[in-house]
C-alpha positions as CSV (number, residue, x, y, z in Angstrom):
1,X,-4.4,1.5,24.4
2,X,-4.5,-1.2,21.1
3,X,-5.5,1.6,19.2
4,X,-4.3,4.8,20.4
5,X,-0.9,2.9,19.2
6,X,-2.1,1.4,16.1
7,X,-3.5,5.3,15.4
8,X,0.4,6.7,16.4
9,X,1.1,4.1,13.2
10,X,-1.0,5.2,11.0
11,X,-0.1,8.8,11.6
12,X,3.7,8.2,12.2
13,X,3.7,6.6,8.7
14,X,1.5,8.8,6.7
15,X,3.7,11.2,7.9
16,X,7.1,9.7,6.3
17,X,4.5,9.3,3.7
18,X,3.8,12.9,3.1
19,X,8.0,13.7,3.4
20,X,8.4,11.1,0.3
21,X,5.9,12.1,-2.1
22,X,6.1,15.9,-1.2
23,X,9.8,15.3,-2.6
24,X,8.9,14.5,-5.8
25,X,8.1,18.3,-6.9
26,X,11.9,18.9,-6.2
27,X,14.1,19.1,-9.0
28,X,16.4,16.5,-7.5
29,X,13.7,14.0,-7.4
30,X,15.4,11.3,-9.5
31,X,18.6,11.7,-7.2
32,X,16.5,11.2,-4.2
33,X,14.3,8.3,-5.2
34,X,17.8,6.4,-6.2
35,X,18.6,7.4,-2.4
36,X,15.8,6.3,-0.6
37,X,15.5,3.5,2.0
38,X,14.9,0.4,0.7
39,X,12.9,-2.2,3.3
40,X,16.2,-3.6,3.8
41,X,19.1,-1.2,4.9
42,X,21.5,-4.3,4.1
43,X,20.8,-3.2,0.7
44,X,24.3,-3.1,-1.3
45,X,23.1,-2.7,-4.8
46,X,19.3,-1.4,-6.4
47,X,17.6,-4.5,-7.9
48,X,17.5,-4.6,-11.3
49,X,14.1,-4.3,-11.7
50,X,13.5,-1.6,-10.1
51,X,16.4,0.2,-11.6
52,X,14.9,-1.2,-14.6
53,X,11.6,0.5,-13.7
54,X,13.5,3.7,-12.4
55,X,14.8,3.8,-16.2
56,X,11.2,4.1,-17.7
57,X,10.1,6.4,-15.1
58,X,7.3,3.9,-14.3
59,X,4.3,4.7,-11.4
60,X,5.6,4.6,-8.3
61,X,4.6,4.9,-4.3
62,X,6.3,5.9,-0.8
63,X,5.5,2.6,1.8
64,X,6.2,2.8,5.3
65,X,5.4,-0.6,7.4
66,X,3.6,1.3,10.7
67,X,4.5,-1.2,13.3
68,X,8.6,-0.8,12.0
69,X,9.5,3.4,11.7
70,X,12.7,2.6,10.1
71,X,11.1,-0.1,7.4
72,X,10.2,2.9,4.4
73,X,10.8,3.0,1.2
74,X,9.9,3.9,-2.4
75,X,8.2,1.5,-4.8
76,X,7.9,1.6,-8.5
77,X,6.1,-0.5,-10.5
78,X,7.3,-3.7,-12.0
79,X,5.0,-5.4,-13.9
80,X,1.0,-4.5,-14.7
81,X,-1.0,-8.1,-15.9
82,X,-2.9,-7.6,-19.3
83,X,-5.5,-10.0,-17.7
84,X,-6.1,-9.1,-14.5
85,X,-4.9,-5.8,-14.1
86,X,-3.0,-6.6,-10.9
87,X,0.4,-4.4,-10.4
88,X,3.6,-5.3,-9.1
89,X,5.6,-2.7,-7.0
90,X,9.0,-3.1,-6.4
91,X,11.4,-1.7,-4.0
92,X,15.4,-1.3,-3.9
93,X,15.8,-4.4,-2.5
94,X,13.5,-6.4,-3.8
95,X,10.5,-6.3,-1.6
96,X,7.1,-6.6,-3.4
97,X,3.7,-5.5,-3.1
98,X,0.7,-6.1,-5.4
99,X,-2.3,-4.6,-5.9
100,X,-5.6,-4.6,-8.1
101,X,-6.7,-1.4,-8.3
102,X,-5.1,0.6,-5.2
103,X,-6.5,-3.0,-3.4
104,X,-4.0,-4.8,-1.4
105,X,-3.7,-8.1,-3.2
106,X,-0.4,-10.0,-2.3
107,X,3.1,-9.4,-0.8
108,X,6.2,-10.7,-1.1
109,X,10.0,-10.6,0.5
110,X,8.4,-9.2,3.9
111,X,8.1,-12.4,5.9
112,X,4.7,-13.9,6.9
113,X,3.7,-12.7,3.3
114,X,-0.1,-12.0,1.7
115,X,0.5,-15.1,-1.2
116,X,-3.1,-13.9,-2.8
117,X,-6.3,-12.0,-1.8
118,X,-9.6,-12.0,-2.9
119,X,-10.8,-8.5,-1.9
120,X,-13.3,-8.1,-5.0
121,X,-16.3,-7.3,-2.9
122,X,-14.5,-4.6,-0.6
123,X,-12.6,-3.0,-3.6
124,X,-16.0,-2.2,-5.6
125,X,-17.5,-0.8,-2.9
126,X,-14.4,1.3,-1.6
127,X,-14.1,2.8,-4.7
128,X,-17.6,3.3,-5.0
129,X,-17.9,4.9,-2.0
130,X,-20.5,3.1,-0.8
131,X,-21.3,1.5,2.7
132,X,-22.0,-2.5,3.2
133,X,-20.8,-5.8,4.3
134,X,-18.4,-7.5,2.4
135,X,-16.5,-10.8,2.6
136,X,-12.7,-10.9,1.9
137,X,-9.8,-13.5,1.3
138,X,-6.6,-13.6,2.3
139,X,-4.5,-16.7,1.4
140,X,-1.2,-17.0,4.1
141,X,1.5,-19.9,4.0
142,X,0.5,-22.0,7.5
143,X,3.2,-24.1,9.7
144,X,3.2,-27.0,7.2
145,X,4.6,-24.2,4.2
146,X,0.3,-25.1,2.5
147,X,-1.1,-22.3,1.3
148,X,-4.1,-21.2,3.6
149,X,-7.1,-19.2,2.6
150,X,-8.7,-17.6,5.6
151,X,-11.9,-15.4,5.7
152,X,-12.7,-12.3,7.0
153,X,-16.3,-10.5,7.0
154,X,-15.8,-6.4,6.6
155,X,-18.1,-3.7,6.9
156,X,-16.8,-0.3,4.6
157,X,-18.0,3.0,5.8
158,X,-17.1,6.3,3.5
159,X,-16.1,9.1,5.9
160,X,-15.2,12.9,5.4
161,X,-13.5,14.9,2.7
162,X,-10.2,14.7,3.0
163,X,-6.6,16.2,1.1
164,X,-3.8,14.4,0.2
165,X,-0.7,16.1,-0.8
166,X,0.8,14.2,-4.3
167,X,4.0,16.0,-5.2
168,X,2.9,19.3,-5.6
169,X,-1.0,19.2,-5.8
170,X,-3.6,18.5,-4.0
171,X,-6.4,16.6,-4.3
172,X,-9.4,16.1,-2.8
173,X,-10.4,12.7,-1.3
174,X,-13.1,10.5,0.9
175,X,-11.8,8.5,3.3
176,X,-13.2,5.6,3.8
177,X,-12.6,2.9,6.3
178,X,-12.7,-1.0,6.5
179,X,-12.7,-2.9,9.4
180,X,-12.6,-6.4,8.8
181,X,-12.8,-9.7,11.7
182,X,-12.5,-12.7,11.3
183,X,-10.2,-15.8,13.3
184,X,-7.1,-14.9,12.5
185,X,-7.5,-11.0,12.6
186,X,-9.1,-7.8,13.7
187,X,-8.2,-5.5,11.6
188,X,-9.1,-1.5,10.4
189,X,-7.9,-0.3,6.8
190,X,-8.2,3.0,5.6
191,X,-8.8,4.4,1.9
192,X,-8.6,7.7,0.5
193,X,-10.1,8.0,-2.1
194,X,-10.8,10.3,-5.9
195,X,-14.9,10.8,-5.7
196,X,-14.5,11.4,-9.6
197,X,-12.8,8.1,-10.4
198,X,-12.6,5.8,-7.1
199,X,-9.2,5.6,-7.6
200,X,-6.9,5.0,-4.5
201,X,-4.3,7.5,-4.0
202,X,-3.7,6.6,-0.4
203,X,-3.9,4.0,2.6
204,X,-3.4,2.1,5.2
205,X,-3.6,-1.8,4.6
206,X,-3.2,-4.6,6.8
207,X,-0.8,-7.7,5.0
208,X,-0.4,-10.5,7.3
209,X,-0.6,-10.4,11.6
210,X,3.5,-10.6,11.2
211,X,3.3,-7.6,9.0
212,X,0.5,-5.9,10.0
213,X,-0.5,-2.6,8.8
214,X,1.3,-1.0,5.9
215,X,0.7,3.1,4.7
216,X,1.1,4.0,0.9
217,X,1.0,7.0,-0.8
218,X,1.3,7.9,-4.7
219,X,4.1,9.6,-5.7
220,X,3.8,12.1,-8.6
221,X,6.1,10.6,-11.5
222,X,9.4,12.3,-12.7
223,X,9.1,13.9,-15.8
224,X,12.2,14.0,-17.8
């Protein structure tokens, strides 16, 4: 039963998923990414970063949070760090997600938030395509507000070919899964992924056990 409804998650949001970034071949993109739900439907007025980010027709992503079919939204990106490379995503109202290289990395605005990850190990071999063992860390704020780190060991396994829609193309990608254990947390993450490149173009990512699983899709960028 746990995961014949964590499956009707998955699907439910890659579905939304597909809807979103299959929009963004439409003429009236820009009209319907300023549209879009934000996490928040108490949303009175865009943030100004993201408008901001609108404005310079920066990267951006459909999210849907799987356990929450009303909690979608597009995300464009905020900031990118010169040092690490990690990137900011931004929603409507607020809500942030960042990532280091299509790797899940820290969230923000959600509740129970990721504060920081460490998924070096598992990010070289997803996008490498390779099977192995990897350890992971995820740091969460505990019931004194401290910082926690907690560790989880994950074993990556590259699947089929598989295609993703993105705007009007498609491309083909490997899927390849994660499932990661540890104390806190049993968890499954998926990855589809560009065999020429390893770069990320879709997944499924678990954030914190409040949050829990979160599908992202890129969205083709609107060219003015």
């Amino acid at each position: 039963m746990k995961m014949r409804n964590f499956a009707g998650g998955l699907l439910g949001g890659l579905a939304v998923l597909g809807w979103l970034s299959g929009c963004t071949s439409d003429p009236r993109t820009q009209q319907i990414i300023s549209s879009t739900w934000p996490f928040s439907k108490q949303t009175a007025r865009a943030n100004p970063d993201f408008v901001a980010a609108q404005a310079a027709n920066a990267p951006g992503i459909a999210a849907a949070i799987e356990a929450r079919p009303d909690a979608i939204a597009v995300m464009l990106r905020q900031t990118r760090s010169d040092t690490s490379g990690v990137e900011t995503m931004i929603s409507a109202d607020g809500a942030q997600l960042m990532f280091d290289a299509g790797m899940l990395v820290g969230s923000r605005g959600f509740g129970n938030d990721l504060m920081a990850a460490d998924v070096s190990q598992s990010g070289a071999l997803v996008r490498g395509l390779h099977a192995g063992t990897s350890t992971r860390i995820m740091s969460f704020i505990d019931g004194n507000d401290n910082v926690a780190p907690r560790a989880f060991k994950c074993e990556i396994t590259p699947g089929d070919a598989a295609s993703v829609t993105i705007g009007a193309r498609e491309v083909s990608t490997r899927l390849v899964t994660e499932h990661c254990h540890g104390e806190l947390a049993d968890f499954f993450n998926y990855y589809w992924v560009l065999p020429g490149n390893g770069e990320i173009v879709q997944s499924s990512q678990w954030a914190s056990p409040l949050i829990r699983s979160i599908s992202m899709r890129k969205i083709a960028q609107v060219r003015s």
